[in-house]
N, C-alpha and C positions, 0 to 999 in steps of 0.2 A: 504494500500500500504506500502510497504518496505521500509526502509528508508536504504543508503549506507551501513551504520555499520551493521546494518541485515543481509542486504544481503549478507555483506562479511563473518560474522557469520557461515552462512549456507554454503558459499562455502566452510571457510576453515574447518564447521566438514565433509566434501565430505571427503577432503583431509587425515583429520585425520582418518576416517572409512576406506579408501584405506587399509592403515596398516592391515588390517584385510585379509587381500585381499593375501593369502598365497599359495594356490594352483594355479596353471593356468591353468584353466577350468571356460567355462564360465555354467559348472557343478555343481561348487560348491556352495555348501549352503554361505555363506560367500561372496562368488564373488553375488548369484542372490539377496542377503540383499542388497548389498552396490549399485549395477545396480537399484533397486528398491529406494532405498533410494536419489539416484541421479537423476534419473525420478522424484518422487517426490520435487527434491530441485529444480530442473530447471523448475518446474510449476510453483513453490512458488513465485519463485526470478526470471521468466522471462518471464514465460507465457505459455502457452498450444501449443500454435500459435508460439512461439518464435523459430528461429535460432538455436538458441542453444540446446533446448529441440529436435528438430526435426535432428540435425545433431548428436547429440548423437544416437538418435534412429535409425540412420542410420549404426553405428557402433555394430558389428556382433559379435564380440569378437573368431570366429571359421569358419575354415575354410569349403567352402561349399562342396569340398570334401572328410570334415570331415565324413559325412551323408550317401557315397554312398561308402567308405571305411571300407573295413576289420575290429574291432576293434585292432584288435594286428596288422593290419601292421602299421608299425614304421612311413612310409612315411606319412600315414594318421594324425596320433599320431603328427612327427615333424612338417606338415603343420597345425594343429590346435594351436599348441603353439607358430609359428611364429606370425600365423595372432592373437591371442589374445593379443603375447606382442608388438603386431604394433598397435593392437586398444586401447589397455590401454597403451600406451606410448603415441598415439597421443590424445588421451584424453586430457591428464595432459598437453601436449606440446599446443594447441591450444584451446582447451574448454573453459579453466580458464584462462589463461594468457594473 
């Protein structure tokens, strides 16, 4: 089991790997490391079963009418990069804090 200092550890390298985090797509090789790498921190540090783990994994980081849109239409395009930077905003705003 994890002791506090651990755990805080692991959270704040989530935070520092975000950095990494330069395109907004939840496409990018970059964005699916650091998505992969925070699944596994939130197993480490809370559990498989935990809250936290499970409300992350509810977060979509794209819009679902990303899916069924044109790629070049714009709408499609603006609606995926609102809804990624709502889910990686409300990540950092609520997940950790």
């Amino acid at each position: 089991m994890l002791n506090k200092n651990e755990k805080i550890k692991f959270l704040q390298k989530i935070l520092a790997k975000s950095e990494n985090v330069i395109v907004e797509s939840f496409d990018d090789p970059n964005f699916k490391i650091w998505k992969n790498l925070v699944q596994r921190t939130f197993i480490k540090v809370f559990g498989r079963d935990s809250t936290e783990f499970e409300h992350f994994n509810e977060l979509n980081f794209y819009s679902i009418d990303f899916f069924t849109s044109i790629y070049d239409d714009n709408d499609g395009i603006a609606d995926h990069l609102k809804c990624f930077k709502e889910d990686f905003t409300y990540f950092f705003n609520k997940s950790i804090y």
